[in-house]
ROMAR-231764 format. One record per atom (N, C-alpha, C): x, y, z; residue in one letter. Coordinates in steps of 0.02 Angstrom, whole numbers, plus 50000, padded with zeros to 5 digits. Example, Ala and Ser with C-alpha at 12.3 -4.5 7.8 and 13.67 -1.06 7.14 Angstrom:
506604971650390A
506154977550390A
506604983550390A
506424988850354S
506844994750357S
506455000250394S
***
This chain:
523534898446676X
523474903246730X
523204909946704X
522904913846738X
522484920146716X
522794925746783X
522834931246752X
522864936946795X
522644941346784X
522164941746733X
521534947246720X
521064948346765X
520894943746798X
520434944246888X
520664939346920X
520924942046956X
521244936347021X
520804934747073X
520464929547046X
520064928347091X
519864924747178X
520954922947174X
520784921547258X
521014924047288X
521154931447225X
521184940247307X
520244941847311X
520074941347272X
519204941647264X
519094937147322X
518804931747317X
518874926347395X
519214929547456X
519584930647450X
520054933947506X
519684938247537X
519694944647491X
519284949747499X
518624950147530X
518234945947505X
517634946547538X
517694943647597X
518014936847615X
518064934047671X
518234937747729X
518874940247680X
519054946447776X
518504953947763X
518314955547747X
517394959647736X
516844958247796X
517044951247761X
516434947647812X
516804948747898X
517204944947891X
517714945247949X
517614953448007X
517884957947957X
517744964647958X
517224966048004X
516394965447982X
516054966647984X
515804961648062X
516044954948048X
516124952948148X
516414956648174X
517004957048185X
517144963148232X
517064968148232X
516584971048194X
516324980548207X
515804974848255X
515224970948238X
514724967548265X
514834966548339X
515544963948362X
515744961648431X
515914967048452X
516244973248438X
516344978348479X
515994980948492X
515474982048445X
514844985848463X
514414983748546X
514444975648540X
514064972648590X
514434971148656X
515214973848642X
515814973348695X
515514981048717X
515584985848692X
515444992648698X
514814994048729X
514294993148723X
513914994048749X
513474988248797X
513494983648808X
513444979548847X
512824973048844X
512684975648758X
512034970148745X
512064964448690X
511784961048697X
511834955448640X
511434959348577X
511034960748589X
510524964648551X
510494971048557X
510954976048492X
510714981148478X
510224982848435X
510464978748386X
509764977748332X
509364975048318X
508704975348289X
508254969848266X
508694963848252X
509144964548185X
509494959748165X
509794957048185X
510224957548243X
510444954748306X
510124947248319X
509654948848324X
508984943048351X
508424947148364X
507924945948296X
507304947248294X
506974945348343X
506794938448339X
506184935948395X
506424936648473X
507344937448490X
507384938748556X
507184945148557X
507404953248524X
507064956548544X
506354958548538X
506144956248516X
505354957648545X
505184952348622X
505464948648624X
505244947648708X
505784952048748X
506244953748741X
506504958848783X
506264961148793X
505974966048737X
505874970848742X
504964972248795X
504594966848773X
504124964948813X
504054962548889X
504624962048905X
505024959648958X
505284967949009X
505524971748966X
505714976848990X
505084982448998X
504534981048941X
503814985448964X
503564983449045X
503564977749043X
503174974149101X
503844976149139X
504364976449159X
504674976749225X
504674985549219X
504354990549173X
504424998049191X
503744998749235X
503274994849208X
502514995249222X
502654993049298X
502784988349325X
502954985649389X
503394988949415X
503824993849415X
504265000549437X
503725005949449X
503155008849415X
502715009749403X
502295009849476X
501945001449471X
501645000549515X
501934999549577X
502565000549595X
502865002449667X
502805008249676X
503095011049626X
502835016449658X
502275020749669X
501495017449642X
501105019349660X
500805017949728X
501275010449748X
500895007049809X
501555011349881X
502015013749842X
502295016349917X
501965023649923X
501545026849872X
501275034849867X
500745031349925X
500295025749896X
499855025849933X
499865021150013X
500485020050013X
500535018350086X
500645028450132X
500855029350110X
501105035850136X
500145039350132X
499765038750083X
499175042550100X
499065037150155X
498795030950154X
498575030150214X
498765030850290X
499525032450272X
499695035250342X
499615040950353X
499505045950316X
498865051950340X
498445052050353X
498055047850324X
497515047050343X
497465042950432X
497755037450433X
497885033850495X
497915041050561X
498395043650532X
498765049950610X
498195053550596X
497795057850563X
497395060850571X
496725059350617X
496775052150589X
495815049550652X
496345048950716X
496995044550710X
497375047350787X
497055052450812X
497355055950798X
497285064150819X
496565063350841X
496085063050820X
495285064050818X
495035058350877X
495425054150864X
495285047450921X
495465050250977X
496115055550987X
496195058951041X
495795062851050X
495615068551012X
495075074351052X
494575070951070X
494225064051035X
493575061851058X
493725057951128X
494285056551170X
494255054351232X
494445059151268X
494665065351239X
494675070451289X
494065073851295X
493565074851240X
492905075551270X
492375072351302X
492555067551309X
492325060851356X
492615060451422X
493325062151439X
493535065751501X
493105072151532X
492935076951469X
492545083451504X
491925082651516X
491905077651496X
491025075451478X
490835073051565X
491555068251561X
491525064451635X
491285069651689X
491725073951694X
492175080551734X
491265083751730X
490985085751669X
490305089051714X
489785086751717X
489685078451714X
489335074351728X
489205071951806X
489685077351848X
489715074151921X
489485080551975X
489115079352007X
488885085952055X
489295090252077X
489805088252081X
490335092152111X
490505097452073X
490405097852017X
490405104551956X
489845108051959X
490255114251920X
489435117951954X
489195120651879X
488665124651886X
488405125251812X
488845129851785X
489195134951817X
489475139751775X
490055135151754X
490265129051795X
490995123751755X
490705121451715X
490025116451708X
489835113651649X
489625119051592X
489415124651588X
489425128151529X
490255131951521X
490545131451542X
491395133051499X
491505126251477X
491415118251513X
491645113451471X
491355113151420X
490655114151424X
490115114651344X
490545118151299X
490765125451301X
491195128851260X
491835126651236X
492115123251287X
492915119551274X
492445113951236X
492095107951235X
492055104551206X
491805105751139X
491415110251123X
491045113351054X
491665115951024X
492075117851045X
492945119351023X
493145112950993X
493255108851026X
493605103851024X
493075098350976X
492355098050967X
492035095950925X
492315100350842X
492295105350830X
492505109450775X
493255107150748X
493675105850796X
494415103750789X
494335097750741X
493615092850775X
493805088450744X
493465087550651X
493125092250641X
492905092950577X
493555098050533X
493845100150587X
494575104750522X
494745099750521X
495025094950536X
495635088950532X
495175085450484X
494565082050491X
494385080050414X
494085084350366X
494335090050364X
494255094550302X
494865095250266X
495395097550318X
496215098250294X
496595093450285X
496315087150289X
496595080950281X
496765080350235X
497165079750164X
497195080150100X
497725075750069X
497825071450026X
498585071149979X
498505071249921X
498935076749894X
498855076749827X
498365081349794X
498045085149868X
497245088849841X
496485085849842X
496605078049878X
496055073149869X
496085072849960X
495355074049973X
495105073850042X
495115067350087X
495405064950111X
495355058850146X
495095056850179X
494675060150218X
494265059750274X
493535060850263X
493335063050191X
492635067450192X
492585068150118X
492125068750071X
492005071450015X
492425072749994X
492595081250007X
492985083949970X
492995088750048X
493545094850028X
493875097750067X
493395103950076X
492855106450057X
492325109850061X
491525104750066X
491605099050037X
491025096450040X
490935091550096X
490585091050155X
490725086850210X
490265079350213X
490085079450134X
489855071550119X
490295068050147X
490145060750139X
490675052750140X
490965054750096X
491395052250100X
491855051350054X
491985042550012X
492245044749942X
492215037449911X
492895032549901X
492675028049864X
493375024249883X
493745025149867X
494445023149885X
495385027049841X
495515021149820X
495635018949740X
495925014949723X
496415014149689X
497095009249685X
497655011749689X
497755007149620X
498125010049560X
498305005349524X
499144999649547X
498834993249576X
499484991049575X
499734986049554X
499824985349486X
499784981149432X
499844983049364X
499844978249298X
500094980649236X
499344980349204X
498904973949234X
498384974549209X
497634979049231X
497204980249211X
496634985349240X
496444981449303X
496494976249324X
495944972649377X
496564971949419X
497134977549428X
497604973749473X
497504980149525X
497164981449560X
497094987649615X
496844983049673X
496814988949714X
496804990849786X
496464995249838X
495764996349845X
495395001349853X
495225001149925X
495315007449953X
494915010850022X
494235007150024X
493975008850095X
493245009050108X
492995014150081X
492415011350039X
491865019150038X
491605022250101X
491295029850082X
491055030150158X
491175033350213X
491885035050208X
492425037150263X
492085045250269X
491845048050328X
491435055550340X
491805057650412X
492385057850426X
492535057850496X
492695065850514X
491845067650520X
491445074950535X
491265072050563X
490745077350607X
490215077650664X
489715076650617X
489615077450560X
489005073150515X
489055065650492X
489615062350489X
489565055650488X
489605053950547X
490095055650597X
490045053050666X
489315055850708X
488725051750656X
488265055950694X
487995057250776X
488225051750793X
488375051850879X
488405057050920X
488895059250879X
489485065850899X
489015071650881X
489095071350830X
488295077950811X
487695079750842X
487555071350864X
486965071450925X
487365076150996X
488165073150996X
488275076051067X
488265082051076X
488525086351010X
488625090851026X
487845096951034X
487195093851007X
486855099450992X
486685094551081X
486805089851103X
486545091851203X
487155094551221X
487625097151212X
488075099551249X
487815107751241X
487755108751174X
487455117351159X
486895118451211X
486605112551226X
485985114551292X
486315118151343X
486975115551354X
486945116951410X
486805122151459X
487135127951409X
486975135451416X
486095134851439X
485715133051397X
484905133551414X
484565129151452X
485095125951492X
484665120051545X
484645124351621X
484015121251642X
483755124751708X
484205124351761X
484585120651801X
485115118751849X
485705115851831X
486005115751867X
486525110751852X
486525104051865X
486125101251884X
485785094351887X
485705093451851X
485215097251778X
485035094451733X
485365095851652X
485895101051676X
486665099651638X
487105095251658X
487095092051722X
487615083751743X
487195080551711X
486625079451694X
486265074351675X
486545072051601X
486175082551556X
486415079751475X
486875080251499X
487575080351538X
488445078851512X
488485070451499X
488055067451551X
488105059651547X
487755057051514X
487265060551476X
486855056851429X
487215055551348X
487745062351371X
488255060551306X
488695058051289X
489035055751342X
489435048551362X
489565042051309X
488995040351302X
488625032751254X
488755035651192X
488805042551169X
488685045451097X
489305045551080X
489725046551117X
490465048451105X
490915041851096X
490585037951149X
490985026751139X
490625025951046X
490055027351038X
489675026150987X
490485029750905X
490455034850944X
490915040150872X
491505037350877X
491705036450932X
492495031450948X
492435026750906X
492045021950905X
492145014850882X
492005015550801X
491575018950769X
491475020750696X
492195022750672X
492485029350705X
493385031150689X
493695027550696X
493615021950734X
494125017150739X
494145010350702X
493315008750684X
493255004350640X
493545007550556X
493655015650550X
493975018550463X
494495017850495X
494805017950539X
495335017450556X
495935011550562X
495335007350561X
495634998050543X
495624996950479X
495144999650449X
495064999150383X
495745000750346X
495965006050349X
496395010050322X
496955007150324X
497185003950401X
497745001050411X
497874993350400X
497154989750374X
497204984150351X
497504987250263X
497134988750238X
497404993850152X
498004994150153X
498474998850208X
498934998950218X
499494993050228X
499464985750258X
499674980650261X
499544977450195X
498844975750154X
498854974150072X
499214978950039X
499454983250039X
499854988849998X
500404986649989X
500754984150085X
501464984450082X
501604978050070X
501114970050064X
501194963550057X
501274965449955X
500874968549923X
501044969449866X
501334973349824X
501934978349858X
502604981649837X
502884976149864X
502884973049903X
503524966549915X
503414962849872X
502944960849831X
502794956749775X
502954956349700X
502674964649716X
502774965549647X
503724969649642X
504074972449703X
504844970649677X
505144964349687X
504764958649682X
505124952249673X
504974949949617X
504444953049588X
504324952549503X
504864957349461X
504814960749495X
505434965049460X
505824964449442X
506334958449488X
506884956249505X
506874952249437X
506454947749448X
506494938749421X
506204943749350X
505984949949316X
505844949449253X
506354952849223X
506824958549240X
507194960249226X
507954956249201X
507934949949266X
508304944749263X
508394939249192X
507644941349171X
507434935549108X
507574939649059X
507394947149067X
507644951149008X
508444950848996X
508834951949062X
509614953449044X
509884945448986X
509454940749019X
509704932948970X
509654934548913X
509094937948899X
508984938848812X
509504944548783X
509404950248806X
509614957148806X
510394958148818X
510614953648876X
511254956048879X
511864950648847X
512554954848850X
513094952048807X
513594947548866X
513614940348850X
514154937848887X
514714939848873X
515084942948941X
515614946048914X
516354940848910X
516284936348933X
516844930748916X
516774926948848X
516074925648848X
515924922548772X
516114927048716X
515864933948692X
516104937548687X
516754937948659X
517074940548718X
517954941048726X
518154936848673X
517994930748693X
518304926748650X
518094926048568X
517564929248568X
517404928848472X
517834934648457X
517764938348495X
518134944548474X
518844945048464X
519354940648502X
519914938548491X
519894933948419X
519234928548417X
519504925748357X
519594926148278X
518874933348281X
518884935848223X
519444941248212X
519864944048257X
520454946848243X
521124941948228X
521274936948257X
521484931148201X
521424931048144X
520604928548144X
520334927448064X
520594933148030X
520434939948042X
520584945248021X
521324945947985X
521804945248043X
522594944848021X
522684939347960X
522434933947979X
522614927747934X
522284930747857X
521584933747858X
521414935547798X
521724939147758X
522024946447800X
522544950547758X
523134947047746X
523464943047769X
523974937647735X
523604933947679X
523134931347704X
522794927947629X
522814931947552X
522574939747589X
522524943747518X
523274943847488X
523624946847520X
524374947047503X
524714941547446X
524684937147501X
524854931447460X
524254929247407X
523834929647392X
523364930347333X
523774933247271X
523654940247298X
524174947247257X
524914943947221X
525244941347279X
525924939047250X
525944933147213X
525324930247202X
525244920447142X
525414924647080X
525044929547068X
524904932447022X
525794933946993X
526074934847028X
526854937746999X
527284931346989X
526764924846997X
527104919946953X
527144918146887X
526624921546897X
526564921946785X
527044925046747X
527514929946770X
528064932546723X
528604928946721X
528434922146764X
529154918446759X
528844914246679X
528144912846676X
528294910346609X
528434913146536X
528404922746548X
528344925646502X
529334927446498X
529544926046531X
530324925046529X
530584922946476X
***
């Protein structure tokens, strides 16, 4: 027998070490709620977690780019409203001094109310804006078309969603309307009022013409608006189901768990008895030196 290194307190020792070192391991993952804190944990699971968790931020991401841009197109939508209204109320005035019964001094105040109400409708696509980006027109000083809005809604580049090009909803794209208004400016300079009922009804056709163009950006917009909201419902059901695949990898069963954690505190107890009694073999040797 030897008691110069006792070597099955050594055994001992390291065993409950090891032991040790499970349960710092299980509390850690009791404590904070993951299977994986560390690389070492599980290498190859975390890197798909963690790839798992890029793609479900990117898709958090793209909701919320597709509910920003449901909300622009509903500015945009209420605004040609609005414009779809003044253009049948000048089609009412249009009616109103298109008929003999008005007289020229009524058809030149409707000319004025309607050249009003033509201007109304170029502030509304000037001030139309979200974000500082013109919706209705160029830009908010420039009364070009305007180009397409495209929405990122997706992780990859080809995953968008874009407006019509085109959209000018001025009295310069609604050129109709532009036509109407420079015969309505006649009116002041027409010879009778016969031949101000005349241009009021000649502008009639110009104004169905500007209606149906606002209303065709106007379908446009609200079709965009329905692909917007079919793919935020899509993409938070990706959300769901990727986050779901991440928690499998990522997170800590907490019953499975529980129970390692109970057993390496066993192991634990049983080991420090092991050392002990290791320690005490050793105090059998002075019975032979007796």
């Amino acid at each position: 027998m030897r008691i110069n290194t006792n070597v099955s307190s050594l055994v001992a020792q390291e065993a409950n070490k090891n032991t040790t070192n499970n349960i710092s391991s299980s509390l850690e993952k009791l404590s904070t709620g993951y299977r994986i804190n560390k690389a070492s944990d599980d290498a190859s699971g975390l890197s798909i977690a963690d790839k798992l968790r890029t793609q479900a931020n990117g898709l958090n991401q793209a909701v919320a780019n597709g509910n920003s841009a449901v909300t622009l197109t509903q500015i945009a939508d209420k605004a040609m409203a609005e414009q779809s209204n003044i253009l049948d109320i000048i089609k009412q005035k249009l009616i109103q001094a298109g008929t003999a019964t008005t007289s020229a001094e009524g058809i030149e105040a409707i000319g004025k109310d309607i050249g009003k109400l033509i201007d109304q409708v170029n502030n509304i696509a000037s001030q139309t804006t979200y974000n500082g980006t013109a919706l209705l027109q160029e830009t908010t000083t420039s009364a070009g078309a305007g180009v397409a809005l495209t929405f990122q809604m997706g992780t990859l580049a080809a995953d968008t969603i874009a407006t019509k090009a085109g959209v000018q909803a001025n009295s310069g794209g609604l050129s109709a309307l532009g036509s109407a208004r420079t015969t309505i400016a006649a009116f002041t300079a027409a010879g009778s009022a016969g031949d101000m009922q005349l241009s009021a009804r000649n502008s009639l056709a110009g104004i169905d013409t500007a209606l149906t163009t606002l209303n065709g950006w106007r379908a446009d917009f609200g079709s965009t608006q329905n692909q917007l909201e079919s793919s935020i419902r899509n993409l938070m059901t990706q959300v769901t189901n990727t986050k779901a695949a991440e928690s499998v990898i990522r997170d800590v069963d907490y019953a499975q768990e529980s129970a390692n954690f109970n057993k390496q505190n066993i192991i634990a107890q049983a080991g420090t008895y092991a050392i002990s009694q290791a320690n005490a073999a050793s105090q059998n040797v002075m019975r032979l030196l007796q």
